[in-house]
PDB file of N, H, CA, C and O in Angstrom:
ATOM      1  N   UNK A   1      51.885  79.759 115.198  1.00  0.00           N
ATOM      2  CA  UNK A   1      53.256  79.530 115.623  1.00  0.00           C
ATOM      3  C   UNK A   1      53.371  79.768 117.129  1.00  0.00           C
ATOM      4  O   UNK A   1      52.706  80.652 117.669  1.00  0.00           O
ATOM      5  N   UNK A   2      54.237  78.961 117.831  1.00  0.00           N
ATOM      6  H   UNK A   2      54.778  78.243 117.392  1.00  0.00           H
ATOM      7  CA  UNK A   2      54.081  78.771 118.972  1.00  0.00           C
ATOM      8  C   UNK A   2      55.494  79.858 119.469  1.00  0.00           C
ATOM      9  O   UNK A   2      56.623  79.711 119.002  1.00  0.00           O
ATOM     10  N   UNK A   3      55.201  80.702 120.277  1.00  0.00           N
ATOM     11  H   UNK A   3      54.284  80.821 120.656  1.00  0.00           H
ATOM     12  CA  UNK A   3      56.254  82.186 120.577  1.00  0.00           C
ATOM     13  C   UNK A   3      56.477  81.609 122.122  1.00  0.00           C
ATOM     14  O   UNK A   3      57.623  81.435 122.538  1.00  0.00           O
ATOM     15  N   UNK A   4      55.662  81.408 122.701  1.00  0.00           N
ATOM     16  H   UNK A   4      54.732  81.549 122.363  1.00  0.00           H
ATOM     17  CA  UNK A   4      55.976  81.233 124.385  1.00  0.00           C
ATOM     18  C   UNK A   4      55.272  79.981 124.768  1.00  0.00           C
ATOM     19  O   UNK A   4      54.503  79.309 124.081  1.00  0.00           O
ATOM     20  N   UNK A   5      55.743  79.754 126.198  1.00  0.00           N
ATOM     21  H   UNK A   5      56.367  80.299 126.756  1.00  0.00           H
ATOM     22  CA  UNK A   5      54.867  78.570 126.844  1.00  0.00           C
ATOM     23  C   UNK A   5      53.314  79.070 126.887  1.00  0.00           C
ATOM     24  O   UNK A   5      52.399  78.394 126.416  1.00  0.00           O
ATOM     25  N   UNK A   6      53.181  79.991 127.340  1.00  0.00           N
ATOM     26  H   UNK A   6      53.923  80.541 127.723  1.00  0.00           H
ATOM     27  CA  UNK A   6      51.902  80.533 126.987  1.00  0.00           C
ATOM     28  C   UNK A   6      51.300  80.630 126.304  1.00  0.00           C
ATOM     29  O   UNK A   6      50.275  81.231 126.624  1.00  0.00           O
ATOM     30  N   UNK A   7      51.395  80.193 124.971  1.00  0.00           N
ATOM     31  H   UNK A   7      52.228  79.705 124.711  1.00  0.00           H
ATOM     32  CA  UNK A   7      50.972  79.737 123.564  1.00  0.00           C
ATOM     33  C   UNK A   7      50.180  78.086 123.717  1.00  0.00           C
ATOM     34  O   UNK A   7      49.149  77.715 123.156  1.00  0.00           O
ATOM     35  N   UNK A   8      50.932  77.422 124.526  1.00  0.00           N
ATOM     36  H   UNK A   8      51.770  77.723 124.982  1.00  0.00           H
ATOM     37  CA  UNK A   8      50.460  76.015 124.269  1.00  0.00           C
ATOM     38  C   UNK A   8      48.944  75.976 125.362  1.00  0.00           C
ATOM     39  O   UNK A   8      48.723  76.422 126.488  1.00  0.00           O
ATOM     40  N   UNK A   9      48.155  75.244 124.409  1.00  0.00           N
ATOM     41  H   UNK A   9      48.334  74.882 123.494  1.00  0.00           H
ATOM     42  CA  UNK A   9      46.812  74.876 125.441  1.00  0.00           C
ATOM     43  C   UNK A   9      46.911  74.571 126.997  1.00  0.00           C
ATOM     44  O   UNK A   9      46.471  74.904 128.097  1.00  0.00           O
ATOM     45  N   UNK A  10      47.947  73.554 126.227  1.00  0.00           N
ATOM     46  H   UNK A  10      48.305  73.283 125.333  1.00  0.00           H
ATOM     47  CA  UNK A  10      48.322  72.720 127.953  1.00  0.00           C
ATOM     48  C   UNK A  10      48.934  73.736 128.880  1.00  0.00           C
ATOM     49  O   UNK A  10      47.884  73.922 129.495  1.00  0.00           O
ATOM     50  N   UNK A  11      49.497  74.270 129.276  1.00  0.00           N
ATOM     51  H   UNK A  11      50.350  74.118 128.776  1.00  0.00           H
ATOM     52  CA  UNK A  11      50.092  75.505 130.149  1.00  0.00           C
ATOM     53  C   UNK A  11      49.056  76.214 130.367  1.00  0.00           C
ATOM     54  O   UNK A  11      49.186  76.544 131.545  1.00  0.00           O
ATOM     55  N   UNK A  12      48.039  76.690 129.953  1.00  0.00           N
ATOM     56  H   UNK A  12      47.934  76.422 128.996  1.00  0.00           H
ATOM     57  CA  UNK A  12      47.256  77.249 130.069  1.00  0.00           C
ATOM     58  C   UNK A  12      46.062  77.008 130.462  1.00  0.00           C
ATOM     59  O   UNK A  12      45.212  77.782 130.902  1.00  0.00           O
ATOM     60  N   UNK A  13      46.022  75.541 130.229  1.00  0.00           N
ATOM     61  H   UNK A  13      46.712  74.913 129.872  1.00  0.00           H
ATOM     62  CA  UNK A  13      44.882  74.645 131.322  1.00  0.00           C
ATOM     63  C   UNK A  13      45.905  74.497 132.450  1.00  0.00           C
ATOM     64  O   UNK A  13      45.445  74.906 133.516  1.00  0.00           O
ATOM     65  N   UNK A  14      46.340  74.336 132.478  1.00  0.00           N
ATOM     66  H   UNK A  14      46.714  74.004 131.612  1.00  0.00           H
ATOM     67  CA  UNK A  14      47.648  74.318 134.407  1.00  0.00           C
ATOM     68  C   UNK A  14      47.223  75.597 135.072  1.00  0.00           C
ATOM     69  O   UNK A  14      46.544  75.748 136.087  1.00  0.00           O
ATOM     70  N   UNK A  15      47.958  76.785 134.007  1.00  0.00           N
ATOM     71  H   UNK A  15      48.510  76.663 133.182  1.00  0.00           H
ATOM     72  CA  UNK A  15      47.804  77.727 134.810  1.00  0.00           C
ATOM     73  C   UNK A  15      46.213  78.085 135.612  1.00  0.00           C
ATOM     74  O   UNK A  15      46.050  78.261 136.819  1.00  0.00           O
ATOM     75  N   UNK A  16      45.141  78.123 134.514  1.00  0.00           N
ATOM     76  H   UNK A  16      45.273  77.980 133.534  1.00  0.00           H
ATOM     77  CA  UNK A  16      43.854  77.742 135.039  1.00  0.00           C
ATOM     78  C   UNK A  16      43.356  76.766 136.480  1.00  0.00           C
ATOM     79  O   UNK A  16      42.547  76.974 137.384  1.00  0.00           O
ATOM     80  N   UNK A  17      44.123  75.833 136.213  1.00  0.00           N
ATOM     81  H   UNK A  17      44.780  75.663 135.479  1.00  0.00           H
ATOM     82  CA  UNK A  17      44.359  74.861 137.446  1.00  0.00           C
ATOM     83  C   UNK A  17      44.869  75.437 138.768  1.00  0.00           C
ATOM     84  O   UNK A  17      44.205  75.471 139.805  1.00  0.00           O
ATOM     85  N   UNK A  18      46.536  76.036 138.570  1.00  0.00           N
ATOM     86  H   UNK A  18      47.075  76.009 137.728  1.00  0.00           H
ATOM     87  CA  UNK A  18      46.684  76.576 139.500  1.00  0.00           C
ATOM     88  C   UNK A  18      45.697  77.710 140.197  1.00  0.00           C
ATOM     89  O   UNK A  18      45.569  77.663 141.421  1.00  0.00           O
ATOM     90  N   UNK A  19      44.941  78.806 139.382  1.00  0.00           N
ATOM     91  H   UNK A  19      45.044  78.844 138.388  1.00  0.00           H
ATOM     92  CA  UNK A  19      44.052  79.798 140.084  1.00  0.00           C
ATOM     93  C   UNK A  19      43.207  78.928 140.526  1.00  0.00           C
ATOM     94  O   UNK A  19      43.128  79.190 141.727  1.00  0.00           O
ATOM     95  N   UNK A  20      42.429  77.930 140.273  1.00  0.00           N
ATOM     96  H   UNK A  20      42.494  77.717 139.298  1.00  0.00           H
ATOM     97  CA  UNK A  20      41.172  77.866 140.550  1.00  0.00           C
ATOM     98  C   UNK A  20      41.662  76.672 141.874  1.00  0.00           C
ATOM     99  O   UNK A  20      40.665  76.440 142.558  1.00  0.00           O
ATOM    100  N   UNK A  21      42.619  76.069 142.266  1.00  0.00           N
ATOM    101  H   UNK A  21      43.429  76.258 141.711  1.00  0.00           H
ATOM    102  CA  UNK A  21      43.224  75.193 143.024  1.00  0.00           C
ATOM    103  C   UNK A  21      43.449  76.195 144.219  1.00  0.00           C
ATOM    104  O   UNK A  21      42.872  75.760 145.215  1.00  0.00           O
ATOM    105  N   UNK A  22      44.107  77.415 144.464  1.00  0.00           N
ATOM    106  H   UNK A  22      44.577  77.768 143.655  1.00  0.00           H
ATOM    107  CA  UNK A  22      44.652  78.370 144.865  1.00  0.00           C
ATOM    108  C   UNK A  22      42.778  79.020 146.011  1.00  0.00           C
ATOM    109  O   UNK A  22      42.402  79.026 147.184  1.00  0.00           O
ATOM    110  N   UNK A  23      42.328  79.362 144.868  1.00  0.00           N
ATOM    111  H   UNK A  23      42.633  79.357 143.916  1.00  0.00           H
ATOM    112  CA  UNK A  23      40.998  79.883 145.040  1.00  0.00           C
ATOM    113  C   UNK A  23      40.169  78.823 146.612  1.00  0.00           C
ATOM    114  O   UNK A  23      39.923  79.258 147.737  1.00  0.00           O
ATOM    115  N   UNK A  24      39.881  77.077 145.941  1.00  0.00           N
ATOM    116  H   UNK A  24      40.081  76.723 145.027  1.00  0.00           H
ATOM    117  CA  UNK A  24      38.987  76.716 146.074  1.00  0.00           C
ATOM    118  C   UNK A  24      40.205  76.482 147.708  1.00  0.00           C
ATOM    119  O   UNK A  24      39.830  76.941 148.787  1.00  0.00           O
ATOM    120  N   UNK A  25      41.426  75.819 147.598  1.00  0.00           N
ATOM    121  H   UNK A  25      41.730  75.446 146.721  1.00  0.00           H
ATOM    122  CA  UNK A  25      42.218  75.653 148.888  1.00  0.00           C
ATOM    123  C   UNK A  25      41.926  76.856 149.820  1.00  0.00           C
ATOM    124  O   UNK A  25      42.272  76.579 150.968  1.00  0.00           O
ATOM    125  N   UNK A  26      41.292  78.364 149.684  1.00  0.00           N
ATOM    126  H   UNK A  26      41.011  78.589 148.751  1.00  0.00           H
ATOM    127  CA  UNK A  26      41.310  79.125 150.680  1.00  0.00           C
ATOM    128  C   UNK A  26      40.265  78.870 151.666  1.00  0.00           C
ATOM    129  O   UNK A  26      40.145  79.324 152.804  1.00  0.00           O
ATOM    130  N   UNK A  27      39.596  78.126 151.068  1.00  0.00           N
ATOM    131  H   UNK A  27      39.694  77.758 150.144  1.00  0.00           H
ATOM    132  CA  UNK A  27      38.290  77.519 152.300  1.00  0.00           C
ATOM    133  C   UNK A  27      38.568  76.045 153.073  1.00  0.00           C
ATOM    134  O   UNK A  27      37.698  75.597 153.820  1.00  0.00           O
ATOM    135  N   UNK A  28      39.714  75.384 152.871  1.00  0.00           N
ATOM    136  H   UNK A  28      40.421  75.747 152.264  1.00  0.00           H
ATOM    137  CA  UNK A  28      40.244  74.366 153.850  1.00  0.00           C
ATOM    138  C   UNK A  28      41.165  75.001 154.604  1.00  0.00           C
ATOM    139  O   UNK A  28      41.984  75.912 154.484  1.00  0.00           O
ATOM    140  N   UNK A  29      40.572  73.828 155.860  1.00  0.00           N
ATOM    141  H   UNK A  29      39.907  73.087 155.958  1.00  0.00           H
ATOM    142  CA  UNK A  29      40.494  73.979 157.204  1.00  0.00           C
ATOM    143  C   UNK A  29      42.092  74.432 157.648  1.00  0.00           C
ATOM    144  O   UNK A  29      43.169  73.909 157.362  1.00  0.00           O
ATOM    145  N   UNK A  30      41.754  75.660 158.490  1.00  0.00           N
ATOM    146  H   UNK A  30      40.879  76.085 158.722  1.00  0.00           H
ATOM    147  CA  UNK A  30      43.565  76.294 158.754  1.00  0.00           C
ATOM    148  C   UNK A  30      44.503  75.910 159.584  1.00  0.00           C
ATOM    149  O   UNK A  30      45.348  76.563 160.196  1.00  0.00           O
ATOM    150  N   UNK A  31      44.237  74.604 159.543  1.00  0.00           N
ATOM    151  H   UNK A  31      43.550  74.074 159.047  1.00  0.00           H
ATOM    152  CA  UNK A  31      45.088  73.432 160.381  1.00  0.00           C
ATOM    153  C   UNK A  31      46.044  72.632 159.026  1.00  0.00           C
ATOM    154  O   UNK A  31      47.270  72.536 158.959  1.00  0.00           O
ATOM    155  N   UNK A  32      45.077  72.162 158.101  1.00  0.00           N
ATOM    156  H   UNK A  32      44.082  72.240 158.155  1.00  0.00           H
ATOM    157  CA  UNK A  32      45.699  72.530 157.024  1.00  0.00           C
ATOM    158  C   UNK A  32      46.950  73.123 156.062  1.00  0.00           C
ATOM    159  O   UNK A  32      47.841  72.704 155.324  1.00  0.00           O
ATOM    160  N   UNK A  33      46.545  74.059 156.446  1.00  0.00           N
ATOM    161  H   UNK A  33      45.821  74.400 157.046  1.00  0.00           H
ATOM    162  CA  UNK A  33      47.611  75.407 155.642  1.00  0.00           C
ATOM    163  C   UNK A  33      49.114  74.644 155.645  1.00  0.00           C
ATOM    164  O   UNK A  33      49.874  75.069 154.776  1.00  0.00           O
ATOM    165  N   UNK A  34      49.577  73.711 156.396  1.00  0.00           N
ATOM    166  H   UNK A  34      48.959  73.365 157.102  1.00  0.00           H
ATOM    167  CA  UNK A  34      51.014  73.782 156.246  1.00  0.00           C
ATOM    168  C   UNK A  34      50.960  72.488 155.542  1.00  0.00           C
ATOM    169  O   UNK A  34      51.850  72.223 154.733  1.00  0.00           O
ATOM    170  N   UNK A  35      49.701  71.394 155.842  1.00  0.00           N
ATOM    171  H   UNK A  35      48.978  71.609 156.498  1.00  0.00           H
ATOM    172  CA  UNK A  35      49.581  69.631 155.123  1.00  0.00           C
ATOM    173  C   UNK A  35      49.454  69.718 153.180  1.00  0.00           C
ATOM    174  O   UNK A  35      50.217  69.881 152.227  1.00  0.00           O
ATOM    175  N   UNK A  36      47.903  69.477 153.443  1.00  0.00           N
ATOM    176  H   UNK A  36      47.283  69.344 154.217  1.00  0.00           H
ATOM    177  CA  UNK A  36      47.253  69.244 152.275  1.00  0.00           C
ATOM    178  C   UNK A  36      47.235  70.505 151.650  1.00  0.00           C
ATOM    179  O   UNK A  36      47.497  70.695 150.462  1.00  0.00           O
ATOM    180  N   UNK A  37      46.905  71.406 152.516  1.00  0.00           N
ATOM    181  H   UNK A  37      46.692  71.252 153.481  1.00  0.00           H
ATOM    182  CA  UNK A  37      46.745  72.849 151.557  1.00  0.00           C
ATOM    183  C   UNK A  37      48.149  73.098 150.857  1.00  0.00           C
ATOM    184  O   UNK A  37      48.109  73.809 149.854  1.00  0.00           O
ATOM    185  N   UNK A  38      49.260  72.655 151.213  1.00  0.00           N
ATOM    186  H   UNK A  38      49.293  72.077 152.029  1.00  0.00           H
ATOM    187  CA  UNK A  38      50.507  73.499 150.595  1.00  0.00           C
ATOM    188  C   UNK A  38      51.118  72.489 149.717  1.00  0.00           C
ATOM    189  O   UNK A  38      51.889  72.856 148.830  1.00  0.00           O
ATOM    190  N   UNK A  39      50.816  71.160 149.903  1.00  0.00           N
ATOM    191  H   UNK A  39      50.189  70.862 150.623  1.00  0.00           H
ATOM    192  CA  UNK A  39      51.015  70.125 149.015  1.00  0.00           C
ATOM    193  C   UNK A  39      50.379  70.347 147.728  1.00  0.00           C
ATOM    194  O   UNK A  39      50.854  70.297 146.594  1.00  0.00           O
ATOM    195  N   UNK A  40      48.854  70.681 148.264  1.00  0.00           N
ATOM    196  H   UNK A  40      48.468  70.722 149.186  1.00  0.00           H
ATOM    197  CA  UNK A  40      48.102  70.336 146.581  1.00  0.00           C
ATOM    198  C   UNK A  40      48.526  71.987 146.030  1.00  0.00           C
ATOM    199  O   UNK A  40      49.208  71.712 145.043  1.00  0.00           O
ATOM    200  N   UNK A  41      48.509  73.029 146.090  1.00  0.00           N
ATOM    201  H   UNK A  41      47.955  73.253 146.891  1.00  0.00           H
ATOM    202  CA  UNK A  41      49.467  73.998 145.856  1.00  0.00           C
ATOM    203  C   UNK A  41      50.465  73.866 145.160  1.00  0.00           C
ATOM    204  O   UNK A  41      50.509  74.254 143.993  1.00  0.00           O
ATOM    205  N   UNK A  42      51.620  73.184 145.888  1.00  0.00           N
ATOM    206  H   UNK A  42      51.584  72.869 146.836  1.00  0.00           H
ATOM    207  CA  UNK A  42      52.575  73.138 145.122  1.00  0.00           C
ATOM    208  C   UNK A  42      52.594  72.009 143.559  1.00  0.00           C
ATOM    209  O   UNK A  42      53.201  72.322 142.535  1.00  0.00           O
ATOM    210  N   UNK A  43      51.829  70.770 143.717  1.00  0.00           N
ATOM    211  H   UNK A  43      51.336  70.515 144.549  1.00  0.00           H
ATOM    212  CA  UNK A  43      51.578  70.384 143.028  1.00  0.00           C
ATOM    213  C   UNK A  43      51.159  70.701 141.579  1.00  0.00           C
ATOM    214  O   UNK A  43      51.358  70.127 140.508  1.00  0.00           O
ATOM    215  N   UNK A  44      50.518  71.804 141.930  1.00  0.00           N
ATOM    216  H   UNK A  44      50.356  72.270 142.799  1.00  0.00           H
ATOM    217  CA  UNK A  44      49.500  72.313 140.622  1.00  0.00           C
ATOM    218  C   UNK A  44      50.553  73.609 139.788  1.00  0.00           C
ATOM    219  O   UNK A  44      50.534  73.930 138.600  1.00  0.00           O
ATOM    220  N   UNK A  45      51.520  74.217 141.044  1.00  0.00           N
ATOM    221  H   UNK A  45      51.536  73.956 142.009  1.00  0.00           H
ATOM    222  CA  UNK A  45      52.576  74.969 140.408  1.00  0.00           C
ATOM    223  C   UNK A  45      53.539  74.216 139.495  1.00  0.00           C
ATOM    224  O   UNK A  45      54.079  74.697 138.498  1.00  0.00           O
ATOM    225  N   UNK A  46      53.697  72.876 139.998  1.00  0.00           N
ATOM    226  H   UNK A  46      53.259  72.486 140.808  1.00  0.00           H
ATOM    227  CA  UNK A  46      54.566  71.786 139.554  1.00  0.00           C
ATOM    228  C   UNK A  46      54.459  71.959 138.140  1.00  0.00           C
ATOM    229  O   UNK A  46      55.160  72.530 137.305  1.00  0.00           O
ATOM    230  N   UNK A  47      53.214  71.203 138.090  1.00  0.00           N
ATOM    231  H   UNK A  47      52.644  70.740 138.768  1.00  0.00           H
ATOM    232  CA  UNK A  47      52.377  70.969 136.768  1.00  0.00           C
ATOM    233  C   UNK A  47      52.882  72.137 135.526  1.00  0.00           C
ATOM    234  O   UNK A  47      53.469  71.728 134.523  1.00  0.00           O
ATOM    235  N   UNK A  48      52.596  73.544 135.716  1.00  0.00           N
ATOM    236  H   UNK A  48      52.120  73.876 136.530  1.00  0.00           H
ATOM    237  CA  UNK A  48      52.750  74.656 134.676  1.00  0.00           C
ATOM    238  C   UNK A  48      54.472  75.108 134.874  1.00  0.00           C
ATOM    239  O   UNK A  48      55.129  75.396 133.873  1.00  0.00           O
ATOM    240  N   UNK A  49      55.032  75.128 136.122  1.00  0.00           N
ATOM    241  H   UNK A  49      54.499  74.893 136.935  1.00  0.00           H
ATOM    242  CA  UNK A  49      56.095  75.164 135.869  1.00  0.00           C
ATOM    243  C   UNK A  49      56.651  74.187 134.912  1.00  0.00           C
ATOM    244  O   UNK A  49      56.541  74.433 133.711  1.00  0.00           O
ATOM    245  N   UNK A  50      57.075  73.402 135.199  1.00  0.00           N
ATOM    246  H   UNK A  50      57.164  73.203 136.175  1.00  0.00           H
ATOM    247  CA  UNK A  50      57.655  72.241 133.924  1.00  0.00           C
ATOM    248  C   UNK A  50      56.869  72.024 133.014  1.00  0.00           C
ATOM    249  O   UNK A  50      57.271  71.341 132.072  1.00  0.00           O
ATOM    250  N   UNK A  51      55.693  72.466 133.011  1.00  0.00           N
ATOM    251  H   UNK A  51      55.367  73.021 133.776  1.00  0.00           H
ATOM    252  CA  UNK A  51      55.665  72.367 131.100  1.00  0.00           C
ATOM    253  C   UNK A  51      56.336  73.996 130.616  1.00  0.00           C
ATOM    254  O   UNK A  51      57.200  74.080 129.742  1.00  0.00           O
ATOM    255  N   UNK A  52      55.933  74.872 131.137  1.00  0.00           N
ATOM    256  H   UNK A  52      55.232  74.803 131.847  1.00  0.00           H
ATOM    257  CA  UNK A  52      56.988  76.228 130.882  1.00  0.00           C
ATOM    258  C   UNK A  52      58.672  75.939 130.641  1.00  0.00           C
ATOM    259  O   UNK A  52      59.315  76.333 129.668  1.00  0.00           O
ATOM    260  N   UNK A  53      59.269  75.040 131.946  1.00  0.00           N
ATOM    261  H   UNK A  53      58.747  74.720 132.737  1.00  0.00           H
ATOM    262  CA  UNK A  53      60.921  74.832 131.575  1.00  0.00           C
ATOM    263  C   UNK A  53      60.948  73.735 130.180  1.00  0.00           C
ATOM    264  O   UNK A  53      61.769  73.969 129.293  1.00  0.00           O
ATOM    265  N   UNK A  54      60.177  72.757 130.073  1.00  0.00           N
ATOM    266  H   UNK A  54      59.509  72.566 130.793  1.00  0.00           H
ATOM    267  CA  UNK A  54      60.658  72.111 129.003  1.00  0.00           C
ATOM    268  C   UNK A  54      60.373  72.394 127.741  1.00  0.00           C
ATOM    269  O   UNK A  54      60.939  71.825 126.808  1.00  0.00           O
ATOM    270  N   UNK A  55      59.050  73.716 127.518  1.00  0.00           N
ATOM    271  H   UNK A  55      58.590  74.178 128.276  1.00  0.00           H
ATOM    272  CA  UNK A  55      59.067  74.099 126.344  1.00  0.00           C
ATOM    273  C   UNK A  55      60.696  74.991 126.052  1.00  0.00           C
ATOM    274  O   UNK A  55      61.594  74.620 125.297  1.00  0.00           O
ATOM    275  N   UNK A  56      60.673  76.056 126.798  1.00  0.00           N
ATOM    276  H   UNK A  56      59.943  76.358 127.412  1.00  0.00           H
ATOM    277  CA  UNK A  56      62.415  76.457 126.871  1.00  0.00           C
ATOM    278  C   UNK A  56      63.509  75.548 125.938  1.00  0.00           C
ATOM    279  O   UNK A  56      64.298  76.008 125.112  1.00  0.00           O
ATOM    280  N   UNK A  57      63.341  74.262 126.278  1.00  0.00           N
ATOM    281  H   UNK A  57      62.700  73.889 126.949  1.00  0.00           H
ATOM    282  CA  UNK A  57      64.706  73.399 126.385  1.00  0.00           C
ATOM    283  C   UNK A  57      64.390  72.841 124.700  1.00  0.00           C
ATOM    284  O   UNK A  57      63.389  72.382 124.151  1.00  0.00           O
ATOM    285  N   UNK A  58      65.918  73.173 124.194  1.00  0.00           N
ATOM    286  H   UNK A  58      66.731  73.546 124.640  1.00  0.00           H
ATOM    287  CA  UNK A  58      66.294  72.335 122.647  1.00  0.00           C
ATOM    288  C   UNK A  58      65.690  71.256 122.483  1.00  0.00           C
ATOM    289  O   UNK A  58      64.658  71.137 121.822  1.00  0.00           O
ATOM    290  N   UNK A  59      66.156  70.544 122.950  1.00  0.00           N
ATOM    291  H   UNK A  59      66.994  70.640 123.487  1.00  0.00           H
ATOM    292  CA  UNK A  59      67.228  69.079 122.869  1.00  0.00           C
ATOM    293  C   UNK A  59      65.311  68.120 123.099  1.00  0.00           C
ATOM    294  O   UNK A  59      64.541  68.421 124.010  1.00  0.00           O
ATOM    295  N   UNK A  60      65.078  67.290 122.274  1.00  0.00           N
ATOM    296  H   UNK A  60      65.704  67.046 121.534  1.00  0.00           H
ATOM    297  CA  UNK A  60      63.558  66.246 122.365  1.00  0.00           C
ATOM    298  C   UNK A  60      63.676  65.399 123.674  1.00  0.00           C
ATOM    299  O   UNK A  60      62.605  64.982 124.115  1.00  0.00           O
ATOM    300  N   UNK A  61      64.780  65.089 124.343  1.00  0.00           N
ATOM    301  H   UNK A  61      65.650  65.427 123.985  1.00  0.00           H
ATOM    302  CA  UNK A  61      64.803  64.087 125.214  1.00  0.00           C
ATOM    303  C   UNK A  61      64.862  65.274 126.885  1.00  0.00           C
ATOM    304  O   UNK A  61      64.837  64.724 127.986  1.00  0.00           O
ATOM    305  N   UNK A  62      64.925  66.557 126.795  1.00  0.00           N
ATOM    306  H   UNK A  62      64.946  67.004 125.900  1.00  0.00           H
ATOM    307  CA  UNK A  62      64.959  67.579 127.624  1.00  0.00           C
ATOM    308  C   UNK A  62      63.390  67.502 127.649  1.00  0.00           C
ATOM    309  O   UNK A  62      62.745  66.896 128.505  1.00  0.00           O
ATOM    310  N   UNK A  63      62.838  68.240 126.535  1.00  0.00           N
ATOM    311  H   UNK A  63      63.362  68.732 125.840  1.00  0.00           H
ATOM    312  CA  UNK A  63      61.625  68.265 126.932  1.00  0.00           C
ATOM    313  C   UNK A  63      60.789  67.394 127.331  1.00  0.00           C
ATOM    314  O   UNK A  63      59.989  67.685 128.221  1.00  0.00           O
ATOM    315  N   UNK A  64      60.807  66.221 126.784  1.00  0.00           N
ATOM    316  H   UNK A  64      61.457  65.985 126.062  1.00  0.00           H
ATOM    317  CA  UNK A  64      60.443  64.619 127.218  1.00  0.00           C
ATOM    318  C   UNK A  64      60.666  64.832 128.932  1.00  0.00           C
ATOM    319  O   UNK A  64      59.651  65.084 129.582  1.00  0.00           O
ATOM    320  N   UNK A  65      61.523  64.767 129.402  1.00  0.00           N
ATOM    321  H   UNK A  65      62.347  64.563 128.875  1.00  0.00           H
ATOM    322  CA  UNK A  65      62.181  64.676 130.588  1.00  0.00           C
ATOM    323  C   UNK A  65      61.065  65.932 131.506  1.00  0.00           C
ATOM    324  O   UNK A  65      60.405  65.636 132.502  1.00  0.00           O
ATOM    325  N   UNK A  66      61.098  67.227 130.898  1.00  0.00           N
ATOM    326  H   UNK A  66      61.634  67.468 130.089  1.00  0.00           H
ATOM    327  CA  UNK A  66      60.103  68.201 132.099  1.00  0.00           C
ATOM    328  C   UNK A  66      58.763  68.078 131.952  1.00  0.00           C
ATOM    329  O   UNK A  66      58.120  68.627 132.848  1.00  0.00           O
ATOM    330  N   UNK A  67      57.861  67.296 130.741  1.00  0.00           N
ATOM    331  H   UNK A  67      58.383  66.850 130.014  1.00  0.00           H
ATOM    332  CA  UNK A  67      56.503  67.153 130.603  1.00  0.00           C
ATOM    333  C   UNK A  67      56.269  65.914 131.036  1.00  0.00           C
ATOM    334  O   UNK A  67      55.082  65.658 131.234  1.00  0.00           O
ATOM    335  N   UNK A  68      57.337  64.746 131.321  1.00  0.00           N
ATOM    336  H   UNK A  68      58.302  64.953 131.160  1.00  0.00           H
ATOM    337  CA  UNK A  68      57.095  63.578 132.217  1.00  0.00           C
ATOM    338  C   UNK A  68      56.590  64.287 133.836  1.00  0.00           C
ATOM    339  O   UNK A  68      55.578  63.934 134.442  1.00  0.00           O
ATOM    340  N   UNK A  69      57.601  65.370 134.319  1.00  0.00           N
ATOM    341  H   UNK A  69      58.423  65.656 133.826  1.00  0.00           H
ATOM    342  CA  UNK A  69      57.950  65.422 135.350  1.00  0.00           C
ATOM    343  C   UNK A  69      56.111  66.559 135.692  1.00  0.00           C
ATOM    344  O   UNK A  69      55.297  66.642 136.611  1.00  0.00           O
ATOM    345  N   UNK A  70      56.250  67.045 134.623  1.00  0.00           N
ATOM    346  H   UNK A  70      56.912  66.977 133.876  1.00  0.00           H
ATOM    347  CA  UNK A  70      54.493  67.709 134.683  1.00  0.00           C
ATOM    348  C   UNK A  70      53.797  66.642 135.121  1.00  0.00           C
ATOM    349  O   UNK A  70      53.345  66.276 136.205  1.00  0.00           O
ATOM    350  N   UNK A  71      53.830  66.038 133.504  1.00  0.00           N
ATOM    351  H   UNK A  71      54.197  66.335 132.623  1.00  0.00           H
ATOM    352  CA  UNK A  71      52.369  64.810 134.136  1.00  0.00           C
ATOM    353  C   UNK A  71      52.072  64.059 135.172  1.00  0.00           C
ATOM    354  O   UNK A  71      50.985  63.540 135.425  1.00  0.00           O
ATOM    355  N   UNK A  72      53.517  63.985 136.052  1.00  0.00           N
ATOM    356  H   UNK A  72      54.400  64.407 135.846  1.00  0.00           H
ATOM    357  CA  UNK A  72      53.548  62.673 136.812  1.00  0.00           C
ATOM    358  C   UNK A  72      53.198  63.535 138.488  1.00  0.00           C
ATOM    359  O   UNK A  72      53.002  63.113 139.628  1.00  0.00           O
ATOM    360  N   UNK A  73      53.264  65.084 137.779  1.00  0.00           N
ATOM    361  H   UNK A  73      53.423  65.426 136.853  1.00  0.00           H
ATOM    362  CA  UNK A  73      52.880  65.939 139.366  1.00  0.00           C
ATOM    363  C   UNK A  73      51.746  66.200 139.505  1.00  0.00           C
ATOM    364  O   UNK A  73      51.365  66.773 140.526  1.00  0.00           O
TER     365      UNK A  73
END
């Protein structure tokens, strides 16, 4: 039975994503830091955040709506 977002595989391959994204970005170039480094960053937060808000949400066309907005980040 599924208790939290943290229950589902998928959130948990993100979150994985985010550390190891986080990790491997500390070795590009520190010119960087404000371009590509904070883009692909936020990206990968994207990703586990909204699958976290749309597990939250009732309603089938809510969650539809924040795991589009995952996949498509």
């Amino acid at each position: 039975m599924l208790k939290t977002f943290k229950d589902l595989l998928v959130w948990q391959k993100a979150h994985q994503l985010v550390l190891r994204i986080y990790k491997e970005s500390n070795s590009f170039p520190v010119d960087e830091r404000f371009g590509l480094t904070s883009q692909i960053r936020r990206a990968s937060v994207s990703v586990a955040a909204n699958i976290a808000e749309g597990f939250r949400k009732r309603s089938k066309k809510e969650k539809i709506y924040f795991y589009s907005i995952s996949q498509t980040s």
